[in-house]
N, CA, C and O of each residue as an XYZ file, in Angstrom:
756
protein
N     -61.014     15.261     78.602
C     -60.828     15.451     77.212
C     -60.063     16.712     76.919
O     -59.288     16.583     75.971
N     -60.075     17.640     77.365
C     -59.938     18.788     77.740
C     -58.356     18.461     77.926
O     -57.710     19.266     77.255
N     -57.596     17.622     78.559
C     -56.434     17.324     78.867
C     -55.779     16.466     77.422
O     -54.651     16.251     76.978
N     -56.981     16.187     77.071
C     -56.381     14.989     75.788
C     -56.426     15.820     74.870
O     -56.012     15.374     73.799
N     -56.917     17.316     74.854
C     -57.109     18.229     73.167
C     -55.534     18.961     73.627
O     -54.711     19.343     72.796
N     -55.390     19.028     74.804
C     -54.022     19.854     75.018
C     -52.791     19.036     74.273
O     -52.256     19.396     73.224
N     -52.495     17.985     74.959
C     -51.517     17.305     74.540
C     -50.884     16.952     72.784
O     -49.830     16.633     72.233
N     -52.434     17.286     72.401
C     -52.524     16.894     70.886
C     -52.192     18.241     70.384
O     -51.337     18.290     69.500
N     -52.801     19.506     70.857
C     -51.976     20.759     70.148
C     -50.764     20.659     70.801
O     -49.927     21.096     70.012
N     -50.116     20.244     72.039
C     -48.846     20.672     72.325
C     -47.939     19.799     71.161
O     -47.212     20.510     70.468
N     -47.910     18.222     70.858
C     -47.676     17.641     69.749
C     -47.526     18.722     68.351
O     -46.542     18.809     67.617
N     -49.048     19.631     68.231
C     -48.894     20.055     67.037
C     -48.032     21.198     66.671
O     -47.591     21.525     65.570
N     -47.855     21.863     68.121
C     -46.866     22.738     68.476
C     -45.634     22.632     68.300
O     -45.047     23.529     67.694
N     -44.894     21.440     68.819
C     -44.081     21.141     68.866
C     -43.312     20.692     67.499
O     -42.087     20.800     67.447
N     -44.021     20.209     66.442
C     -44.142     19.655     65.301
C     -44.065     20.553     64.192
O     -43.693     20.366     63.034
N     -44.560     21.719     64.871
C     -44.717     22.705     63.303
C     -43.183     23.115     64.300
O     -42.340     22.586     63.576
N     -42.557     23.595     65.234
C     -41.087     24.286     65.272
C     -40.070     22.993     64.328
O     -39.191     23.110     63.473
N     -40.791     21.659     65.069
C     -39.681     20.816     64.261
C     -39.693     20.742     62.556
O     -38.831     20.266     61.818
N     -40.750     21.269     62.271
C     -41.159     21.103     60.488
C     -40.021     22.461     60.460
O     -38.910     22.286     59.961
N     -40.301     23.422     60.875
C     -39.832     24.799     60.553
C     -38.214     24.341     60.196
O     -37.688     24.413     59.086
N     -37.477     23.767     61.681
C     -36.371     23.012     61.915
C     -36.297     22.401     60.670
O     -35.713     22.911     59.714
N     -37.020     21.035     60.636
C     -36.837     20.663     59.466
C     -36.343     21.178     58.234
O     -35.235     21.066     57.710
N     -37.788     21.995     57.729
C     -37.344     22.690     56.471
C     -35.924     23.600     56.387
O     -35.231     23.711     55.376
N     -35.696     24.144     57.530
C     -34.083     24.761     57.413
C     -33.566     23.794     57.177
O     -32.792     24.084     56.265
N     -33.480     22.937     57.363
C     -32.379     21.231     57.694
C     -32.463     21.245     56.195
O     -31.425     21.399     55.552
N     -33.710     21.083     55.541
C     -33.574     20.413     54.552
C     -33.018     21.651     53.132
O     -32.820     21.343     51.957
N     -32.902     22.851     53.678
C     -32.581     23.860     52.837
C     -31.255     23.423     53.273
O     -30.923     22.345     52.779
N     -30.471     23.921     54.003
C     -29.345     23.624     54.463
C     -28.447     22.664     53.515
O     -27.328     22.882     53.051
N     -29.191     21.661     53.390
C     -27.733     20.571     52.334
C     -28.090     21.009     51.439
O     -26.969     21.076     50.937
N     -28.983     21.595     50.373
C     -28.897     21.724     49.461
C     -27.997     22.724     49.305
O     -27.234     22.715     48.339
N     -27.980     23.418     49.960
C     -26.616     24.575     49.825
C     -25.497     24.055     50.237
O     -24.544     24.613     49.693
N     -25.047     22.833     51.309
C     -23.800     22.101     50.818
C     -23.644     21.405     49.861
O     -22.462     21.242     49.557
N     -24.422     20.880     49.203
C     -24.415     20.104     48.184
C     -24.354     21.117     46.838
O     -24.389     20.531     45.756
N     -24.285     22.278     46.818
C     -24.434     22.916     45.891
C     -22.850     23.045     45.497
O     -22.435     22.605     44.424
N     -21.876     23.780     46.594
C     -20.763     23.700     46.820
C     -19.800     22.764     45.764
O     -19.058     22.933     44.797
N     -20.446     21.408     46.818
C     -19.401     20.149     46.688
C     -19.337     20.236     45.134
O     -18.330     20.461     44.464
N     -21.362     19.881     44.422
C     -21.057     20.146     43.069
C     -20.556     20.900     42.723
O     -19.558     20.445     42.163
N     -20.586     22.241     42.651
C     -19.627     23.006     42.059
C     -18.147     22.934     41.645
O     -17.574     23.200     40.589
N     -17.713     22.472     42.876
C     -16.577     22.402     42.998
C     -16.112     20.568     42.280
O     -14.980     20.274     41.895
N     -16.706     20.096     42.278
C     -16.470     19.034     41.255
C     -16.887     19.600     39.824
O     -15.879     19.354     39.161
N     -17.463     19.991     39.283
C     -17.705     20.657     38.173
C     -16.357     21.297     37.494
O     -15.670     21.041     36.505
N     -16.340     22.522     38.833
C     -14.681     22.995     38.304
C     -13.498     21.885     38.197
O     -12.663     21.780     37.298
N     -13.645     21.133     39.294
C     -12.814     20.318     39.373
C     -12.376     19.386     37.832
O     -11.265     19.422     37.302
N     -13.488     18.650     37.374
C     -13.349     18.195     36.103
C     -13.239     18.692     34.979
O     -12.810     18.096     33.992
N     -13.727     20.165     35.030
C     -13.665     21.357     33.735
C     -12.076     21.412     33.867
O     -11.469     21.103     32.842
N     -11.408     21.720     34.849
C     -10.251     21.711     34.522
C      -8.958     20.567     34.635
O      -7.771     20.890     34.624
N      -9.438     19.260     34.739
C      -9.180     18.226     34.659
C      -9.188     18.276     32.498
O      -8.413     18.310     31.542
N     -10.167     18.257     32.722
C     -10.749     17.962     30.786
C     -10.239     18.820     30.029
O      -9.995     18.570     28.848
N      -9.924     20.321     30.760
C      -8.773     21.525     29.825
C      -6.906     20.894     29.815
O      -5.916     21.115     29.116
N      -7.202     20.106     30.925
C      -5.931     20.093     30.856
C      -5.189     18.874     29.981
O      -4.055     18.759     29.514
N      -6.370     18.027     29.984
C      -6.259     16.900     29.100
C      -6.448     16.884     27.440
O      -5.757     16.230     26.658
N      -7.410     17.650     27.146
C      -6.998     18.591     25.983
C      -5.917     19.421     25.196
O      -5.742     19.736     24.019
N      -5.316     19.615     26.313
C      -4.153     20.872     26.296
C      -3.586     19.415     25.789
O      -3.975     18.951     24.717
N      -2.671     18.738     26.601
C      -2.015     17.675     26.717
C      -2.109     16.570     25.039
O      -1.217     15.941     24.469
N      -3.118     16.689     24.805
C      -3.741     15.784     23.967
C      -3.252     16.617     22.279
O      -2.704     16.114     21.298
N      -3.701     17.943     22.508
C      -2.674     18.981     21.194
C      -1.707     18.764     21.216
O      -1.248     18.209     20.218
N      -0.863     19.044     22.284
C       0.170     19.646     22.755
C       1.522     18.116     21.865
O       2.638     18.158     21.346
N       0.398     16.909     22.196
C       1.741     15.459     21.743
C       0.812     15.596     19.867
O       1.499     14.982     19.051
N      -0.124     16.062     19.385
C      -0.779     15.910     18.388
C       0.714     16.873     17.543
O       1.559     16.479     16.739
N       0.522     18.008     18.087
C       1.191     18.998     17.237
C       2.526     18.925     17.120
O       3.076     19.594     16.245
N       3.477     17.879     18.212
C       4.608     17.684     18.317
C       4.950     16.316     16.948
O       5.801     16.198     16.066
N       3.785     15.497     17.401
C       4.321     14.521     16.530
C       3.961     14.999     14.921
O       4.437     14.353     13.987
N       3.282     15.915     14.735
C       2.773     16.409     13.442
C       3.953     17.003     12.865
O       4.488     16.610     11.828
N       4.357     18.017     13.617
C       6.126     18.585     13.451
C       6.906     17.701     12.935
O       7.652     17.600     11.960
N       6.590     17.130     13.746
C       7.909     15.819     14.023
C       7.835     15.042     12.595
O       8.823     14.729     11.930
N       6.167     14.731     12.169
C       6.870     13.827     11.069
C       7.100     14.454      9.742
O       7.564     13.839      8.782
N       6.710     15.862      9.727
C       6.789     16.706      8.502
C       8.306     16.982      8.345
O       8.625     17.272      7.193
N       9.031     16.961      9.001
C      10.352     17.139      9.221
C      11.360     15.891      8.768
O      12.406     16.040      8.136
N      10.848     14.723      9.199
C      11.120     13.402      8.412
C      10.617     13.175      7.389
O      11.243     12.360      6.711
N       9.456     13.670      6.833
C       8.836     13.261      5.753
C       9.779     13.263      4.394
O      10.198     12.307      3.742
N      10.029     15.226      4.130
C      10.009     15.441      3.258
C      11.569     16.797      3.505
O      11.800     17.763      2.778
N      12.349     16.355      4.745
C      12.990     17.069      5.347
C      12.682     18.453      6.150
O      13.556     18.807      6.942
N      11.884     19.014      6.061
C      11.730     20.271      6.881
C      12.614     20.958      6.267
O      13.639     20.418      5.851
N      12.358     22.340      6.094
C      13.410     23.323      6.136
C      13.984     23.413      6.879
O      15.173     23.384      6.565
N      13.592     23.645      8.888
C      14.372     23.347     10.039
C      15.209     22.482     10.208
O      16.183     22.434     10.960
N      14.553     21.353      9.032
C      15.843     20.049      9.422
C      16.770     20.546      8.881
O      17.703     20.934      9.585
N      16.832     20.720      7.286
C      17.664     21.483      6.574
C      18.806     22.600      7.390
O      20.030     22.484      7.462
N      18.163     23.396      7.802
C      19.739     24.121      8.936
C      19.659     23.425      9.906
O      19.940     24.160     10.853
N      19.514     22.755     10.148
C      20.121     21.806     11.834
C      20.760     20.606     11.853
O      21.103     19.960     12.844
N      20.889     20.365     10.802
C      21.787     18.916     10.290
C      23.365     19.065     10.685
O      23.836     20.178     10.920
N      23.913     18.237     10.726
C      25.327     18.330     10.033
C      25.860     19.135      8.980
O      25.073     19.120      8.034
N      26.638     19.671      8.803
C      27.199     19.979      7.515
C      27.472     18.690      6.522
O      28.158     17.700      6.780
N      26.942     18.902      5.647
C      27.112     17.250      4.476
C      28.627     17.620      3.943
O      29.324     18.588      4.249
N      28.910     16.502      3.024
C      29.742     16.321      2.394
C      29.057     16.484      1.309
O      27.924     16.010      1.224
N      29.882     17.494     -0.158
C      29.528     17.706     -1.030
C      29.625     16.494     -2.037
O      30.561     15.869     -1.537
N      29.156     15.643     -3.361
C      29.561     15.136     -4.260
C      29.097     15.981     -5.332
O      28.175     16.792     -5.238
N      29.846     15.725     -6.440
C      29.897     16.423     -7.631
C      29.590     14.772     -8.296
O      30.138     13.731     -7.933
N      28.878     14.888     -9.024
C      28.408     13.415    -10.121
C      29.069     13.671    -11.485
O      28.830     14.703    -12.111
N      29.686     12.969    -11.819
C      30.314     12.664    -13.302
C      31.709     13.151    -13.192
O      32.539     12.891    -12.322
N      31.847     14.188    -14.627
C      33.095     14.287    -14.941
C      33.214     15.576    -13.891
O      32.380     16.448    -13.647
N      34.123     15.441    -13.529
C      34.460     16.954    -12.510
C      34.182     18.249    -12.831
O      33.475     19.011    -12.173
N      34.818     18.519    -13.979
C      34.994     19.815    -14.992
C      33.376     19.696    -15.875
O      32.612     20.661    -15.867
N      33.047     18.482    -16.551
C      31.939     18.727    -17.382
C      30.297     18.341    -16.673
O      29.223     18.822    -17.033
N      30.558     17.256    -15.498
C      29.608     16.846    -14.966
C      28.978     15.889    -15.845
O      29.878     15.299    -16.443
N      27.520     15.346    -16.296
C      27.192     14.193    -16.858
C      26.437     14.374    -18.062
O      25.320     14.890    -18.101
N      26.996     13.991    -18.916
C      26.227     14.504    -20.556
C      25.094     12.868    -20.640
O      25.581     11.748    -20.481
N      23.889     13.063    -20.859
C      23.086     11.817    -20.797
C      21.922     12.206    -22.214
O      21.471     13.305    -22.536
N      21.718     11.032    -22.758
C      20.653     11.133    -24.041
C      19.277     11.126    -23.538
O      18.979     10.029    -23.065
N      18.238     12.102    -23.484
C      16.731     12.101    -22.716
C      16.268     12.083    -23.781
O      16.666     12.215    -24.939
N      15.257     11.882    -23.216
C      13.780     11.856    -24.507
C      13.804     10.891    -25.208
O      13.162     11.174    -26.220
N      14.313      9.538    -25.278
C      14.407      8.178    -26.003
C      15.607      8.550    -26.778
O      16.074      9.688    -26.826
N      16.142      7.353    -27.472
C      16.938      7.003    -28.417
C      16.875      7.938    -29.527
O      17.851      8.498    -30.025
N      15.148      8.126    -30.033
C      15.259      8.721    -31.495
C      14.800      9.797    -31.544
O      14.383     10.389    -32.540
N      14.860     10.355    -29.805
C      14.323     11.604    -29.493
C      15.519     12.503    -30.131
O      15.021     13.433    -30.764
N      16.953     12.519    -30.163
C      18.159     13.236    -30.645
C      18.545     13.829    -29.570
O      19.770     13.827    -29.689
N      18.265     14.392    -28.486
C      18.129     15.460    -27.437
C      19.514     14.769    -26.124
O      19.456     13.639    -25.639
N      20.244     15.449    -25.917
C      21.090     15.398    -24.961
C      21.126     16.373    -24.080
O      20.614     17.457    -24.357
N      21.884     16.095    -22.580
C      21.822     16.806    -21.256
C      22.678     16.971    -21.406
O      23.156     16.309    -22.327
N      23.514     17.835    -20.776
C      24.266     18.364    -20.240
C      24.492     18.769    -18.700
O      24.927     19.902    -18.495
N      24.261     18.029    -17.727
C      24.290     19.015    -16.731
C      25.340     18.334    -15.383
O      25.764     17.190    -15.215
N      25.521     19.668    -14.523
C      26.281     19.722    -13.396
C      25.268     19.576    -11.989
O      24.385     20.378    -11.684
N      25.637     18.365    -11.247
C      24.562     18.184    -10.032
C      25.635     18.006     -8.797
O      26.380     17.093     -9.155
N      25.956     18.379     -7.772
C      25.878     18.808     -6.571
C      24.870     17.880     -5.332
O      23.715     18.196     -5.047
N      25.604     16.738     -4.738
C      24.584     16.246     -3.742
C      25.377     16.155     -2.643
O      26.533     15.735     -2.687
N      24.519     16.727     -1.119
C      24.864     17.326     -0.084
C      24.609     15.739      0.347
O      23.574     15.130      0.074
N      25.610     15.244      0.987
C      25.283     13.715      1.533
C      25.517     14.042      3.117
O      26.295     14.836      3.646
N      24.512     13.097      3.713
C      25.140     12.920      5.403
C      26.380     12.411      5.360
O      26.746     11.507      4.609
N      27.177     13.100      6.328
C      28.233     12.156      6.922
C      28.326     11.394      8.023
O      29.263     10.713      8.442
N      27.481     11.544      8.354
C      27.101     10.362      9.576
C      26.710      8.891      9.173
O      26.386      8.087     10.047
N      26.749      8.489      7.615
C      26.366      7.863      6.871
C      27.761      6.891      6.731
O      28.280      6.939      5.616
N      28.405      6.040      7.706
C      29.909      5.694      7.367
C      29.396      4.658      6.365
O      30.369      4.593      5.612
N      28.295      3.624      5.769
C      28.326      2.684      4.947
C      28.517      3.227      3.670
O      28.847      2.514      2.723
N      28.267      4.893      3.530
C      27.970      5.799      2.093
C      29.440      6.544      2.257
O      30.421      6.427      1.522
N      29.316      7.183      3.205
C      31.017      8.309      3.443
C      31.989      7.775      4.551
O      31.672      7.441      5.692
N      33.263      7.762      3.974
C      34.387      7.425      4.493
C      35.282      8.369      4.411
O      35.746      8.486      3.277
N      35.806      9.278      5.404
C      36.657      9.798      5.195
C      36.609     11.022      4.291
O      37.556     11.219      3.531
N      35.501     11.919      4.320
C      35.053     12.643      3.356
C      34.746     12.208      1.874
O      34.624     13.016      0.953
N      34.667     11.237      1.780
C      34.615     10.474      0.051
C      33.747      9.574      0.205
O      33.618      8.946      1.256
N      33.068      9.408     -0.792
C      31.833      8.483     -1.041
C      32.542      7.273     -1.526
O      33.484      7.447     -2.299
N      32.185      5.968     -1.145
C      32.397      4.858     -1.204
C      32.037      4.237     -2.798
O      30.997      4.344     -3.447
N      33.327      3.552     -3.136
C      33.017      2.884     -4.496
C      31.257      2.409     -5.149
O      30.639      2.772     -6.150
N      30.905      1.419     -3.975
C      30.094      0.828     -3.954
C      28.497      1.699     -3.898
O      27.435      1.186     -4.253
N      28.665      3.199     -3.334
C      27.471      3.998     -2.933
C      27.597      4.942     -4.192
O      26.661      5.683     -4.491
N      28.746      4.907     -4.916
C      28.980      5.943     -5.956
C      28.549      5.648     -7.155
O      28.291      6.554     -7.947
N      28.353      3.930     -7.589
C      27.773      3.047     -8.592
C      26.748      3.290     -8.285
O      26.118      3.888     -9.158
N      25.782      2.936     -6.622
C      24.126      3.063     -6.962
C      23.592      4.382     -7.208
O      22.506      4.521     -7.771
N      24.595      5.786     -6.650
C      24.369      7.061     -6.790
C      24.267      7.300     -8.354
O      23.274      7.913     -8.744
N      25.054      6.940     -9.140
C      25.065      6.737    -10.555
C      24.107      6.452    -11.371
O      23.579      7.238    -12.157
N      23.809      5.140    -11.189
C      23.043      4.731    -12.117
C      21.462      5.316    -11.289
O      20.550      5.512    -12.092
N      21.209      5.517    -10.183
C      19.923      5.709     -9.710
C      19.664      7.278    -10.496
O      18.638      7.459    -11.153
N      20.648      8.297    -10.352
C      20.469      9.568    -11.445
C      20.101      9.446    -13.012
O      19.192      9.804    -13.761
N      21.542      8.609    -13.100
C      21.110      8.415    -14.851
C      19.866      7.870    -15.368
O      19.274      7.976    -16.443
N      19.710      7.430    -14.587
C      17.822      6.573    -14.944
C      16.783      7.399    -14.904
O      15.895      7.368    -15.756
N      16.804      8.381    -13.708
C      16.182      9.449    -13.494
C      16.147     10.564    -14.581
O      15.393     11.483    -14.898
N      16.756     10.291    -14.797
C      17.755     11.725    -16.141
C      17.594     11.126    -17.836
O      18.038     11.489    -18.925
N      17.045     10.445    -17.533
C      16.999      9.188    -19.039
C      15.276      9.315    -19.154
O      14.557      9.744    -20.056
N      15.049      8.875    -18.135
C      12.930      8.424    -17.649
C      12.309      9.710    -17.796
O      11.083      9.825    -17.817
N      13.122     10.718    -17.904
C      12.235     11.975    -17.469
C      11.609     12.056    -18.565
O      11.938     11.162    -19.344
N      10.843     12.756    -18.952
C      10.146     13.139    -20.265
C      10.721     14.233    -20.475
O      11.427     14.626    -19.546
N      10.650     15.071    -21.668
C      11.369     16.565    -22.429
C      11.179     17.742    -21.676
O      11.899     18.720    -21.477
N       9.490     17.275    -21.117
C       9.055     18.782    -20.920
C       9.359     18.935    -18.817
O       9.122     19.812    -17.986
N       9.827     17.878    -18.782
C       9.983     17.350    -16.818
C      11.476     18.221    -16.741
O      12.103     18.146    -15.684
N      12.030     19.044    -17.872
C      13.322     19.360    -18.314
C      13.022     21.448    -17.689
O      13.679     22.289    -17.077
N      11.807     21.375    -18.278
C      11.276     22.607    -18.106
C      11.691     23.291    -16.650
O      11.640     22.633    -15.611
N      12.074     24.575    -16.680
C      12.768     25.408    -15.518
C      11.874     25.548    -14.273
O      12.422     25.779    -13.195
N      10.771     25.447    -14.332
C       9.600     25.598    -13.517
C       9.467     24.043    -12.378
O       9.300     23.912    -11.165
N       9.611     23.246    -13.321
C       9.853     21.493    -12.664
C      11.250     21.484    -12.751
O      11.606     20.523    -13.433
N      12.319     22.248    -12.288
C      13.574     22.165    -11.904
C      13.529     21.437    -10.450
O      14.103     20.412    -10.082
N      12.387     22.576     -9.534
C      12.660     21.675     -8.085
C      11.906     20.347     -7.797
O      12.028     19.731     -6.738
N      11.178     19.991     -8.751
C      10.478     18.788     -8.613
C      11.500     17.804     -9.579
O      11.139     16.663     -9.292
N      12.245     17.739    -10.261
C      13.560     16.944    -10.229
C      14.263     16.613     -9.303
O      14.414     15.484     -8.836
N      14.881     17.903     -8.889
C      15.877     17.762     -7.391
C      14.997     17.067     -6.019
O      15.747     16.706     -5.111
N      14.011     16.920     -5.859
C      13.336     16.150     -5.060
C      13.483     14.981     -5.477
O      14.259     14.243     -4.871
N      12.643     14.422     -6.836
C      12.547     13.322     -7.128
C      14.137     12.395     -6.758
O      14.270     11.292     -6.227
N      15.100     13.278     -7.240
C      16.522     12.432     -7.345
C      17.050     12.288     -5.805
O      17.865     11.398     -5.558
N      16.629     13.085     -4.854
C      16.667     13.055     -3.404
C      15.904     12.008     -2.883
O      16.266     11.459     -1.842
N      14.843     11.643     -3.503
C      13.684     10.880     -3.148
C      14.215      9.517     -3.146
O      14.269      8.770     -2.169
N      14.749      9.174     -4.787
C      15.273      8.317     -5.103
C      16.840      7.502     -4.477
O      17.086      6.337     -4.167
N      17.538      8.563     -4.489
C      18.761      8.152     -4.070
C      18.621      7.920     -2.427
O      19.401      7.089     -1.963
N      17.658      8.605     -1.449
C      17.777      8.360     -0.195
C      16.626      6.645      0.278
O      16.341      6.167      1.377
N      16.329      6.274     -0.904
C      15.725      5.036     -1.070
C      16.600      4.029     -1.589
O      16.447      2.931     -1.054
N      17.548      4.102     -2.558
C      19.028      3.183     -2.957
C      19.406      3.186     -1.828
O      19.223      2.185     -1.134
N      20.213      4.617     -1.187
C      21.492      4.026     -0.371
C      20.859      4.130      1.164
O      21.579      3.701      2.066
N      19.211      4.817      1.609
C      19.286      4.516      3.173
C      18.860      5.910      3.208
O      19.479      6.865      2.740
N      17.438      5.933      3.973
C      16.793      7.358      4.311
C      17.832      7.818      5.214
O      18.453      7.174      6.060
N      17.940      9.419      4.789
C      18.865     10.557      5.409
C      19.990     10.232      4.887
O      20.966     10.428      5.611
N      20.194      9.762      3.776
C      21.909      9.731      3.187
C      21.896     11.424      2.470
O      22.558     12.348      2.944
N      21.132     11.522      1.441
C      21.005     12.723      1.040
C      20.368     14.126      1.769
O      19.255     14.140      2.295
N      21.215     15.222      1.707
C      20.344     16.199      2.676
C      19.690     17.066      1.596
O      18.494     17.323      1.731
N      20.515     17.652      0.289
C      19.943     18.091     -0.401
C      20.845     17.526     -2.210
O      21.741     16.704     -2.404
N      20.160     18.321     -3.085
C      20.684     18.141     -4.261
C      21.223     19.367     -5.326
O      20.348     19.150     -6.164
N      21.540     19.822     -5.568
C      21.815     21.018     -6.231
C      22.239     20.831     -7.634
O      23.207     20.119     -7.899
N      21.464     21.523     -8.666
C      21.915     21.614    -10.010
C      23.137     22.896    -10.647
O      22.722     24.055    -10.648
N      24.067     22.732    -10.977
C      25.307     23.737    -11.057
C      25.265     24.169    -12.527
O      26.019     25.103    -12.802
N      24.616     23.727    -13.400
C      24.801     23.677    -14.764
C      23.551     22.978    -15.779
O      23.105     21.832    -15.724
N      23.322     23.653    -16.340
C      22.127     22.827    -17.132
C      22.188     22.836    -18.897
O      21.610     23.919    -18.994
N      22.359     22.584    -19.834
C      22.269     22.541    -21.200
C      21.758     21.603    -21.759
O      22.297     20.504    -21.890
N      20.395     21.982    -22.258
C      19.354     20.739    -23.029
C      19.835     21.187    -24.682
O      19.920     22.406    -24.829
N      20.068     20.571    -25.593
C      20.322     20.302    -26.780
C      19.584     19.200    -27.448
O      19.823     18.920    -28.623
């Protein structure tokens, strides 16, 4: 028996170095495994910064991008072409029109200035605006200039005219015909 209690502590002997073993073993991956995570952690933190980045980066371009088409950009404004100038009406007097209704009494007077694309060959030919683009340029103002109300006349809503008639006319003849509009002369009577 004496031989059979030995064998059973040498077992238990042997068992607690392998537990000891063990437990290093089993400390051991957790500290590779600590690593690997880590390093996947970083790995995707900067996977997900960069996809972010990426994700502004086309947000803020196309945001640019359509504020610039929208409503022209100022940037668009100097980076265009040089336009071709038109002068609307009589050369010397520009376009005398009756506002404010029929029995309103009240007449315009004024001189307008529109900066047209020339890249526009269905509108400009040859530095000159086309018969056909010069009738819808026409009547699309005078209507504008007729519709307004008395007080839409007021100096303050000067640039919210020159939009509107930009607005308008690049909807007659074809977005980007007009680059800008300019008033040269004004007399309400």
């Amino acid at each position: 028996m004496a031989d059979e209690k030995k064998p059973a502590a040498e077992d238990a002997e042997k068992e607690k170095p392998e537990a000891a073993d063990g437990e290093e073993a089993a400390e051991e991956k957790p500290k590779k495994k600590i690593p690997v995570m880590a390093i996947a952690i970083v790995v995707l933190v900067l996977v997900g910064i960069a996809l972010a980045g990426g994700i502004a980066y086309f947000v803020a371009s196309k945001l640019v991008t359509s504020s610039h088409n929208d409503d022209g950009g100022a940037a668009a404004a100097r980076y265009h072409d040089p336009g071709v100038f038109v002068k609307l009406g009589d050369p010397k007097e520009g376009i005398l029109v009756n506002v404010g209704g029929v029995k309103a009494g009240h007449f315009l007077k004024i001189g307008i200035m529109i900066e047209m694309n020339p890249g526009k060959k269905e509108v400009i030919t040859e530095g000159k605006l086309n018969p056909v683009a010069e009738t819808k340029l026409m009547d699309t103002v005078l209507h504008i200039l007729r519709s307004e109300p008395l007080d839409g006349y007021d100096a303050s809503k000067q640039d919210a005219l020159k939009e509107k008639i930009k607005t308008e006319v690049n909807h007659e003849l074809g977005e980007g015909t007009v680059y800008g509009v300019y008033i040269t002369s004004f007399v309400l009577q």
